[in-house]
C-alpha positions in Angstrom: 103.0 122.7 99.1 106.0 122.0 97.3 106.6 122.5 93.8 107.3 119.2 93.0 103.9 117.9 94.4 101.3 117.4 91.8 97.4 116.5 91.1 96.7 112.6 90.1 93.1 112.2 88.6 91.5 110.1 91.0 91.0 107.9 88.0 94.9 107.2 87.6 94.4 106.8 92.1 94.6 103.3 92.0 98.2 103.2 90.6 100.1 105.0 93.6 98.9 101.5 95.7 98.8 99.2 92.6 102.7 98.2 93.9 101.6 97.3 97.0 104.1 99.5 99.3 104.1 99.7 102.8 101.8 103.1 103.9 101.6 106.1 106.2 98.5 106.1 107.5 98.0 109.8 109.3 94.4 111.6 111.0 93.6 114.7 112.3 90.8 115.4 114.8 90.1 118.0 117.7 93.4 119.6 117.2 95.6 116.4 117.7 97.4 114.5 115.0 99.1 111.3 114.5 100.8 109.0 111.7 101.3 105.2 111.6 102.9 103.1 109.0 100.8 100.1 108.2 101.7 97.1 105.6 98.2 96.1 104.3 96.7 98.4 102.2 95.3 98.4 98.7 93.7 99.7 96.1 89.4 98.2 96.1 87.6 100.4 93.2 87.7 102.6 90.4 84.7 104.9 90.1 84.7 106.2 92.7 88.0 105.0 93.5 88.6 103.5 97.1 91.0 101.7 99.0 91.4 99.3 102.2 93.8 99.5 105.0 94.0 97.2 107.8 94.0 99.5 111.7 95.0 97.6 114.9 92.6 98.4 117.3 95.3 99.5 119.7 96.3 102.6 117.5 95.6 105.6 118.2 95.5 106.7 114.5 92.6 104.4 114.0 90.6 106.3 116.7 91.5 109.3 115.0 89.9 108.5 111.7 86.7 106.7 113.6 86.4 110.1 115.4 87.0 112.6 112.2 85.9 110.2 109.1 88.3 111.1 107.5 92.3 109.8 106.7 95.4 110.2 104.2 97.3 107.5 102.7 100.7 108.2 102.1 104.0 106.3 100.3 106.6 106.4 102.2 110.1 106.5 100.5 114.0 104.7 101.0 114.8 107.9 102.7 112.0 107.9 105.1 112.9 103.7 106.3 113.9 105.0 110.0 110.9 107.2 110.5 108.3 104.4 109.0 109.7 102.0 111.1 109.8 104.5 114.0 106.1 105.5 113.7 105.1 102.2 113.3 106.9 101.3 116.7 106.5 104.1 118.6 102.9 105.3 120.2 101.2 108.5 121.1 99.9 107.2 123.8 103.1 106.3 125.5 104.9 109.6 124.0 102.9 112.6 123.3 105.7 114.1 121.3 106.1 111.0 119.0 105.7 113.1 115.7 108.7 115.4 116.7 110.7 112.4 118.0 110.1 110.2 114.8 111.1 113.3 112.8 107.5 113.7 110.9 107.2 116.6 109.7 103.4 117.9 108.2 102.1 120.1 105.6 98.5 121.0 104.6 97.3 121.0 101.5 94.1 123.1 100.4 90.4 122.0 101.3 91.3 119.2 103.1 92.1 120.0 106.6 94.3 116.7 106.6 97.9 116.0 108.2 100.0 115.5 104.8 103.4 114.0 106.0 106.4 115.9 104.4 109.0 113.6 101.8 106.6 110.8 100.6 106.3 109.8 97.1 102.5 110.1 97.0 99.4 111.1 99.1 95.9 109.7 99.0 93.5 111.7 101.0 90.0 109.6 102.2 87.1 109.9 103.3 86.1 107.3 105.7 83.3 104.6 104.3 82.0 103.4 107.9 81.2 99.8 107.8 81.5 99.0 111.3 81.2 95.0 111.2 84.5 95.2 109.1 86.1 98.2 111.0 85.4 95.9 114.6 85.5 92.1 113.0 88.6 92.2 110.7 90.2 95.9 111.8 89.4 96.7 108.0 88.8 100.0 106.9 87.6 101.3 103.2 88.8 104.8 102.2 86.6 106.4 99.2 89.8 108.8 97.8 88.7 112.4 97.4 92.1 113.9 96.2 95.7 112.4 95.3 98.5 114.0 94.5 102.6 112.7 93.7 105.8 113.8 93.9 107.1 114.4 89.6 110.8 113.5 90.3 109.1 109.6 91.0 105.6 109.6 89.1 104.4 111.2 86.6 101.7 111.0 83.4 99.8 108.3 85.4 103.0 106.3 86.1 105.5 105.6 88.7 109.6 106.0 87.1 111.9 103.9 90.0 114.0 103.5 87.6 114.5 106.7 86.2 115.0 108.6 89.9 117.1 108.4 92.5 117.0 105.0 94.7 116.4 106.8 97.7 112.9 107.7 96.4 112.3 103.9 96.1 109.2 103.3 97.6 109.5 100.3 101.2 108.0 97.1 101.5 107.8 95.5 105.1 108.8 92.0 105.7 108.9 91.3 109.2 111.2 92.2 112.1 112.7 95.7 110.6 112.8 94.1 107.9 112.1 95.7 104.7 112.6 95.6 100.4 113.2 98.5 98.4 110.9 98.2 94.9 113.0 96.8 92.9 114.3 96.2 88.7 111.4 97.5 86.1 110.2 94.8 83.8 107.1 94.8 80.8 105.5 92.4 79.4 104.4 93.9 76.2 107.9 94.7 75.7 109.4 91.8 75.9 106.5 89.8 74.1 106.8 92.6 71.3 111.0 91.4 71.2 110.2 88.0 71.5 107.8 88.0 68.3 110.4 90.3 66.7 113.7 87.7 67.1 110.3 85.1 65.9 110.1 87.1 62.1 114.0 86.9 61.8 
């Protein structure tokens, strides 16, 4: 694993979604593996944290995780745009060699026998919840998260720092049609209510 890559307590979990970035979505089962980008997912719970991410019935990723229980949530970053849009667009089905072709490249990381796609910003391993009227009616799916982990050089100390790295570690937000938003300008609140109440006492 690289040295870079770092625990998050599952109670901070809920902040590597909290953004509302476009996903990997990988699965491992019987020896074969596969990765999809997906644009709905989000963080459900706290204790024990869990998430939800919406599975076309057509993907073979989704049969993956209904086969294994078990998935990994990923952020993709700037740098990664043609291979999210690639994965998302391209299917095992049709190529058997997509991962190769897509330029995917995997790592493991311990107890957790898991596909961890290489150069995201953060990665959300889950255990499939099986609720099947919402897995068949609505192609939603709700991941308890067992383990998450970030790269430093973008989040650290329970946040995310855009604006302190490199833009190309910016995480994607899918649009429509190829067409995606890099996160943006950092703003607070508290900050700026803190000035405003400051220039107030002047």
């Amino acid at each position: 694993m690289d040295q870079h890559i770092a625990p998050v307590p599952l109670d901070k979990a809920s902040r590597l979604l909290n953004h509302g970035p476009t996903v990997l979505v990988s699965a491992r089962h019987a020896g074969m593996d596969n990765v999809m980008a997906a644009a709905w997912a989000c963080a459900l719970d706290y204790a024990p944290p869990k998430l939800t991410v919406v599975l076309d019935k057509i993907a073979k990723t989704r049969t993956l995780i209904e086969q294994s229980g078990t998935f990994v949530i990923q952020v993709p970053t700037v740098a990664q745009l043609k291979l999210t849009y690639q994965v998302g667009h391209c299917s095992l089905t049709d190529d058997p060699n997509k991962l190769q072709h897509c330029g995917v490249g995997l790592f493991s990381i311990a107890d957790h026998d898991l596909p961890f796609v290489s150069g995201c910003s953060a990665w959300l391993a889950c255990k499939l919840m099986r609720e099947s009227h919402n897995q068949q009616t609505y192609d939603l799916f709700i991941g308890e998260i067992v383990g998450a982990w970030a790269d430093t050089r973008v989040f650290a100390n329970g946040h995310w720092n855009f604006e302190a790295a490199a833009p190309a570690w910016r995480s994607l937000h899918y649009i429509a049609g190829g067409h995606f938003y890099a996160i943006g300008e950092a703003m607070n609140a508290v900050k700026e209510r803190e000035k405003g109440d400051q220039e107030k006492t002047k």
